[in-house]
C-alpha positions as CSV (number, residue, x, y, z in Angstrom):
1,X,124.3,104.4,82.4
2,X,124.3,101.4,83.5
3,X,123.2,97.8,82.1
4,X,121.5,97.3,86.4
5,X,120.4,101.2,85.8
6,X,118.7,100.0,82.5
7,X,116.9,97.4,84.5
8,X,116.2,99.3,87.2
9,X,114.6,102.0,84.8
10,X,112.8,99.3,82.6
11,X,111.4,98.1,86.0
12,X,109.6,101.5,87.0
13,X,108.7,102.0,83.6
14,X,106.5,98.5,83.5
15,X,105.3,99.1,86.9
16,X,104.1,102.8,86.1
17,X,102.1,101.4,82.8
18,X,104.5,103.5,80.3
19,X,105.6,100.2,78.0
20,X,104.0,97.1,77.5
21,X,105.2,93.4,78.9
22,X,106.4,92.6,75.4
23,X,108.8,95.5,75.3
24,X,109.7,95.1,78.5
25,X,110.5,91.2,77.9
26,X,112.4,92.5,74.5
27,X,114.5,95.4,76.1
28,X,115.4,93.5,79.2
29,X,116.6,90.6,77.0
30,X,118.7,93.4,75.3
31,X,120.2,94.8,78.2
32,X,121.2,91.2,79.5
33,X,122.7,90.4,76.6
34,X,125.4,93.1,76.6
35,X,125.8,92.7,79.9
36,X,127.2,89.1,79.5
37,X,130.5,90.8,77.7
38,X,130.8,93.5,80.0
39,X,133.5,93.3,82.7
40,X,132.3,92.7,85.9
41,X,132.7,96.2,88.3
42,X,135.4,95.5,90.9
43,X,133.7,96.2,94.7
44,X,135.0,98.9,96.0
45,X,136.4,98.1,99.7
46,X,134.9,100.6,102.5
47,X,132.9,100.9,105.2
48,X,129.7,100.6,103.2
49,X,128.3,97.4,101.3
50,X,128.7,97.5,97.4
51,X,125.4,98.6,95.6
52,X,122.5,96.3,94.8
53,X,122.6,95.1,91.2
54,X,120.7,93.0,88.6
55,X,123.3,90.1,87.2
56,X,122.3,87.8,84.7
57,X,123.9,84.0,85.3
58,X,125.0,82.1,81.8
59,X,124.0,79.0,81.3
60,X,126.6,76.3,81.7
61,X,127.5,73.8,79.0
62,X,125.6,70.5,79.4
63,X,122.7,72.9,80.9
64,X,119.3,73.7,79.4
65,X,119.5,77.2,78.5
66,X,117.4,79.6,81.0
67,X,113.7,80.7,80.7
68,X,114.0,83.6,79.0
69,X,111.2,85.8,81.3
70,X,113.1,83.9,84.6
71,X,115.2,87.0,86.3
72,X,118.0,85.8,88.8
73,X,118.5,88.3,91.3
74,X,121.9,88.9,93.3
75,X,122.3,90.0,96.1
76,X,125.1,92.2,97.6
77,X,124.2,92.0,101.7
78,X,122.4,95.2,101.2
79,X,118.8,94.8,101.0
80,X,117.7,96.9,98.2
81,X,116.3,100.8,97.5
82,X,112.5,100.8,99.0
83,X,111.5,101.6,95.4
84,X,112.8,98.6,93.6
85,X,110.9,96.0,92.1
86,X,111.1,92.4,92.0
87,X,109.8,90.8,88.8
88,X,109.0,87.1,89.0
89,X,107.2,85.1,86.4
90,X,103.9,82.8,87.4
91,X,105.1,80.3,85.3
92,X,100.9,79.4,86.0
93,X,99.5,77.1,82.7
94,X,97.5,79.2,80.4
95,X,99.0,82.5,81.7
96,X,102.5,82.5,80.8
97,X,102.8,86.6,80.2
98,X,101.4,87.3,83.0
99,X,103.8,89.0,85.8
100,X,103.5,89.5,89.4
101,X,105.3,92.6,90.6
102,X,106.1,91.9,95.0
103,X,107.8,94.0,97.4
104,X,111.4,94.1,98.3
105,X,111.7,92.7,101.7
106,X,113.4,95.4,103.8
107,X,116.6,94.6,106.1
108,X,120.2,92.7,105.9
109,X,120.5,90.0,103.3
110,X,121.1,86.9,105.3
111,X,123.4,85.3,102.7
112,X,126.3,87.1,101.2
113,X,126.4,86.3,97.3
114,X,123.8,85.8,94.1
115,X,119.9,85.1,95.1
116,X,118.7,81.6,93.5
117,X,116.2,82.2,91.4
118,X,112.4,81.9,93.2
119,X,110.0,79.5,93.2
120,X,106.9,79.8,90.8
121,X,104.1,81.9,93.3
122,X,100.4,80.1,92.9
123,X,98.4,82.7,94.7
124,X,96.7,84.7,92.1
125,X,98.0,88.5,92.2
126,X,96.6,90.5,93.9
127,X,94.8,92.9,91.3
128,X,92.0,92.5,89.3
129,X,92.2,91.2,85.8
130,X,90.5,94.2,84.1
131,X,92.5,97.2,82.7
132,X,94.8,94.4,81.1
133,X,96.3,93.3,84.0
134,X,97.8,96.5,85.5
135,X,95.1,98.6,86.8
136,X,96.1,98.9,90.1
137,X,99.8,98.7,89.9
138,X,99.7,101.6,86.8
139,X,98.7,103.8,89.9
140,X,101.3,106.4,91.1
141,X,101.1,104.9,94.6
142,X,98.8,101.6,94.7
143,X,96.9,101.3,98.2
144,X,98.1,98.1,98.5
145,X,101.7,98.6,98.2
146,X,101.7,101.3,100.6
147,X,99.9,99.4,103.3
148,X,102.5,97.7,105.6
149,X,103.2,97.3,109.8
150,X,103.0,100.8,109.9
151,X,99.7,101.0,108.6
152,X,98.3,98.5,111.3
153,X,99.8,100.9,114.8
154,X,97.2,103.5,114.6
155,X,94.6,101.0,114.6
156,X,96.5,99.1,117.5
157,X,97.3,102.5,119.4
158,X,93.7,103.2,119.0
159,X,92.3,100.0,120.3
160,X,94.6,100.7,123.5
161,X,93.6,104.0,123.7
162,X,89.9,102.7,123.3
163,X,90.2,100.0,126.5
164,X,92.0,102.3,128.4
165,X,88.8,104.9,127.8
166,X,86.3,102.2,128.4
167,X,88.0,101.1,131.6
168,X,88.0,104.9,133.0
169,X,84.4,105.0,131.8
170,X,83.2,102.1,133.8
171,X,85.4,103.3,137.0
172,X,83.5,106.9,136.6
173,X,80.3,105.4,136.2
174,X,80.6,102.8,139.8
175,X,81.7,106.0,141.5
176,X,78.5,108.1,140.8
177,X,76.4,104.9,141.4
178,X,78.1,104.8,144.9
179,X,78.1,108.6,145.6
180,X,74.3,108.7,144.6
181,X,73.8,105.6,147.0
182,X,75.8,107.5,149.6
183,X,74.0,110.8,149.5
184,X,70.5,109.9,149.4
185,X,70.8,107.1,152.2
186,X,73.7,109.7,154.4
187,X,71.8,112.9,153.8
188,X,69.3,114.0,156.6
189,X,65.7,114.6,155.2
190,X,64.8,117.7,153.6
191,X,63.1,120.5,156.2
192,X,65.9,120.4,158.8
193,X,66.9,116.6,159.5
194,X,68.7,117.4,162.4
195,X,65.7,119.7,164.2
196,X,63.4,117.1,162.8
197,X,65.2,113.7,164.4
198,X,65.3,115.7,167.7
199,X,61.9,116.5,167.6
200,X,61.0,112.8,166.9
201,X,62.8,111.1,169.5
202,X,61.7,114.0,172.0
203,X,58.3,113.2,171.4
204,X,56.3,110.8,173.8
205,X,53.7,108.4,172.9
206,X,49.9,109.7,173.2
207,X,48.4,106.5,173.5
208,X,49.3,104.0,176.9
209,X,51.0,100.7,176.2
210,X,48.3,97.9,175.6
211,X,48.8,95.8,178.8
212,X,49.7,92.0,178.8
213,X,46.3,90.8,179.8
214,X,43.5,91.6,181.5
215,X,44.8,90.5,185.2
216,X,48.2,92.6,184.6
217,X,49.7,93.1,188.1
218,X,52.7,96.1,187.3
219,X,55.6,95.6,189.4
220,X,55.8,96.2,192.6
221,X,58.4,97.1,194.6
222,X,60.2,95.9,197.8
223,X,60.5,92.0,198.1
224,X,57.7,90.1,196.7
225,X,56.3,86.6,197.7
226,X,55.6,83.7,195.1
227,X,52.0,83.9,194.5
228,X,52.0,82.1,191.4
229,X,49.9,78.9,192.8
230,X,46.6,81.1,192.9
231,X,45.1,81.0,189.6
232,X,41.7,80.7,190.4
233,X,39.3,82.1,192.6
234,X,38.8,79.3,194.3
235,X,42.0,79.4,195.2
236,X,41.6,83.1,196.9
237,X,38.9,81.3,199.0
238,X,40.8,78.6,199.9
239,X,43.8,80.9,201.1
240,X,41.6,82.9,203.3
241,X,42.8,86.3,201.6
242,X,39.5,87.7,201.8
243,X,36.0,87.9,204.4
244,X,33.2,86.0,203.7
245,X,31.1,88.7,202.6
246,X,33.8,89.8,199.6
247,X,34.1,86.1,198.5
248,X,30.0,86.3,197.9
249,X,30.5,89.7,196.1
250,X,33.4,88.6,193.8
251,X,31.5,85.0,193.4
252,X,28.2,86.9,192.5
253,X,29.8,88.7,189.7
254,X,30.8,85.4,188.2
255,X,34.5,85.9,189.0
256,X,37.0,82.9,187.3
257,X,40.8,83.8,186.8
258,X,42.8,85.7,189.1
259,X,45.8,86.7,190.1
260,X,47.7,87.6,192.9
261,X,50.3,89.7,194.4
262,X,52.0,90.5,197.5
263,X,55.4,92.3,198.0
264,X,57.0,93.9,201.4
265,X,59.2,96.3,201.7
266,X,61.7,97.5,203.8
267,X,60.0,99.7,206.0
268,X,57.6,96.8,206.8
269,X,54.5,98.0,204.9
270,X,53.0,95.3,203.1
271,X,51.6,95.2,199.3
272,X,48.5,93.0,198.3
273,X,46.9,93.6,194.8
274,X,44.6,91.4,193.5
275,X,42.7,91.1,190.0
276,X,40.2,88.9,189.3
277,X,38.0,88.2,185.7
278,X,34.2,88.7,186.2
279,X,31.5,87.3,183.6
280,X,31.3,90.7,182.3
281,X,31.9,94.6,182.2
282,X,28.7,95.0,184.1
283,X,29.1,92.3,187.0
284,X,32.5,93.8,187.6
285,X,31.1,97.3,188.2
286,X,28.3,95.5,191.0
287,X,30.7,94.2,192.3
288,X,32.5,97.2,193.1
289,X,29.6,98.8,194.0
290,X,29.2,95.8,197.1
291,X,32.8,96.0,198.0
292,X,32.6,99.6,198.4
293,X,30.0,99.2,200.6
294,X,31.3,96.5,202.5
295,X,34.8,98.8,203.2
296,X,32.2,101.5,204.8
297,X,30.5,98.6,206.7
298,X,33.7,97.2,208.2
299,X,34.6,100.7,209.6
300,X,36.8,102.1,206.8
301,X,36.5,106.0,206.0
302,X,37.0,107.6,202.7
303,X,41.0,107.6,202.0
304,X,42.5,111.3,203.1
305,X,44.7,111.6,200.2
306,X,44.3,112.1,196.0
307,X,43.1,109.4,194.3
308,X,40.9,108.8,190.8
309,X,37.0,109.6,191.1
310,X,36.5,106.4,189.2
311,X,38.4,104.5,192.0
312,X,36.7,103.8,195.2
313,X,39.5,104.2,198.2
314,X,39.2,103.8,202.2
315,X,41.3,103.8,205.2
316,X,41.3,102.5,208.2
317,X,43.9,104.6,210.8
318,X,47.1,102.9,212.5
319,X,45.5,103.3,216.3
320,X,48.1,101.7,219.0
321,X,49.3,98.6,218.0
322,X,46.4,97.8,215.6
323,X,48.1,98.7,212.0
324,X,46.4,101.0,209.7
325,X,46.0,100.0,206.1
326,X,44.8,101.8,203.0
327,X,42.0,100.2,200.3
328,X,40.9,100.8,196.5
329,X,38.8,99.0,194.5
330,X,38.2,99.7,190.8
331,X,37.4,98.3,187.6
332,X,39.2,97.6,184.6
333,X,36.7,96.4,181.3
334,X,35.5,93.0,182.7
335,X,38.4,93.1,185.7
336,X,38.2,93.5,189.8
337,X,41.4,95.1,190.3
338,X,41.5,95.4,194.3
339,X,44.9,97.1,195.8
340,X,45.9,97.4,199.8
341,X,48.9,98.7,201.4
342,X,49.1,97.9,205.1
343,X,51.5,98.8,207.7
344,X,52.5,100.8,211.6
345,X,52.8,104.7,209.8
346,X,49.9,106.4,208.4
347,X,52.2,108.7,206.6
348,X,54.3,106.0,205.5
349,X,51.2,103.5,204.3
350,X,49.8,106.9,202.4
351,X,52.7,107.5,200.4
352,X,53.1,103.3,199.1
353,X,50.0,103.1,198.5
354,X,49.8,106.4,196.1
355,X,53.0,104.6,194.4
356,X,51.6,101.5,193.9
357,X,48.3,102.5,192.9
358,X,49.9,104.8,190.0
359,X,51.7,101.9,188.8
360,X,48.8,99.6,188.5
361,X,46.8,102.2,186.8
362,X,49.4,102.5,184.6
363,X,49.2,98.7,183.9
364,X,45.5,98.1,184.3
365,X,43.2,101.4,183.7
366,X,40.0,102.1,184.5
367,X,37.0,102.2,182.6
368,X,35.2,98.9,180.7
């Protein structure tokens, strides 16, 4: 064996707790000092580095002789077994014995020849001072020497595999959100959607539109003539529109607003409707009831076609050139609706004025 195999072997031995720092000081000093008259082994020339080995270096004359616990390491380009280990004294003040066992660092030597001798460590070692100073490293396998890069690429492979988890996590999560969203906004209502959309839209309103105001003339058609400077019934008066007798009726029953309209159309049949605000529900109806008596006065007979009970219609007949007209008066709450269509054909004049009179129903109803 060996003097470097003696080392070598005093080295486990320390590092497994089987001898004590003072041998080991004592049988290291022995196995350097008969190695200083052994002959140097001559390197062998090959493909392969020479060995590593432990070398001692005499002191040289004019030189203060060598700490005695300093080891000089040398190094042979080869960076030594995994299982070697590197003795270095503390050199710390008040703790000369003490001995810090470190790692060989792994990979190529970066100088070809001996190691210089290392600088004094001052971080405390890493183990405890109990168990005499060698608790953890008289372990088969300390913890801490075993812990190295490798022992840090689980934890970074997990942390990968942890983001790249999370991120499919919060991509899952948006998609349900928006597929929920989807199917309860998408999806037709429960009971048939599709029977129960057509149903809706095929349904028609019960209830007639509320009409724009009281004096709401619908529209009529053919071409119709600006009547918008009669606002008042005053102004009916002044236009002539009506006889003397209806201007007392309609000025008896207290009437205010009105409005007027007058269309023609192309067959020449012309359209007057005319509404006009009394005091009240009541007035309105007498003055209906004077109207309609006026109409029988003035010649009219009771119109010949279909019309509303609650609507009070006459005609007079087209004879020669003298044009026939047709004549309804009605009342809508506190409103004198009044609607005539005029013109040279009876059937003609029967048929507008059913037309128009629908409409205006339609816009203005009967009944307070």
């Amino acid at each position: 064996m060996t003097w470097q195999e003696e080392l070598q072997k005093l080295d486990l031995e320390l590092a497994s707790g089987r001898i004590s720092a003072d041998d080991y000081r004592r049988r290291r000093d022995e196995v350097l000092a008969g190695s200083a008259s052994a002959p140097a082994p001559q390197q062998q020339q090959g493909p392969f580095a020479p060995p590593f080995r432990w070398q001692a270096t005499p002191p040289q004359q004019g030189q203060q002789p060598p700490n005695p616990d300093a080891t000089q390491v040398v190094g042979t380009g080869q960076a030594p077994a995994p299982d070697a280990t590197q003795v270095v004294n503390t050199q710390q003040k008040g703790d000369a014995d003490r001995t810090q066992f470190v790692r060989p660092v792994t990979g190529p030597n970066p100088q070809q020849g001996g190691w210089q001798s290392q600088q004094p460590i001052s971080a405390p070692p890493p183990w405890t001072t109990g168990d005499g100073g060698f608790g953890p490293v008289g372990e088969p396998s300390p913890g801490w020497i075993a812990q190295g890069p490798e022992a840090f690429d689980d934890a970074g492979e997990r942390s990968g595999k942890g983001k790249i988890f999370a991120i499919i996590g919060v991509i899952l999560v948006l998609a349900l959100i928006g597929g929920g969203i989807w199917w309860f906004t998408s999806r037709p209502s429960s009971g048939g959607g599709g029977e129960t959309s057509a149903q809706t839209t095929s349904q028609t309103p019960t209830s007639k539109p509320k009409p724009k105001d009281d004096l709401e003339i619908a529209d009529l058609p053919g071409t119709q003539e600006d009547q918008s400077g009669i606002k008042t019934f005053d102004d009916v008066v002044a236009q002539k529109l009506l006889t003397d007798e209806e201007n007392a009726a309609y000025t008896t029953a207290g009437a205010t607003k009105v409005r007027v309209g007058v269309s023609k159309l192309p067959n020449g049949d012309v359209v007057q409707v005319i509404t006009a605000q009394a005091s009240d529900a009541a007035a309105a109806a007498t003055a209906v009831e004077a109207l309609t008596a006026l109409q029988v006065k003035f010649g009219m007979k009771p119109y010949s076609g279909v019309s509303p009970a609650s609507v009070s219609t006459h005609q007079v007949d087209v004879a020669g050139d003298k044009k026939g007209s047709v004549r309804a008066h009605y009342v809508h709450k506190n409103t004198i609706v009044r609607v005539q269509v005029a013109g040279k054909d009876q059937a003609a004049i029967s048929k507008d004025f059913d037309t128009v009179l629908a409409a205006q129903l339609s816009a203005l109803p009967t009944g307070a």
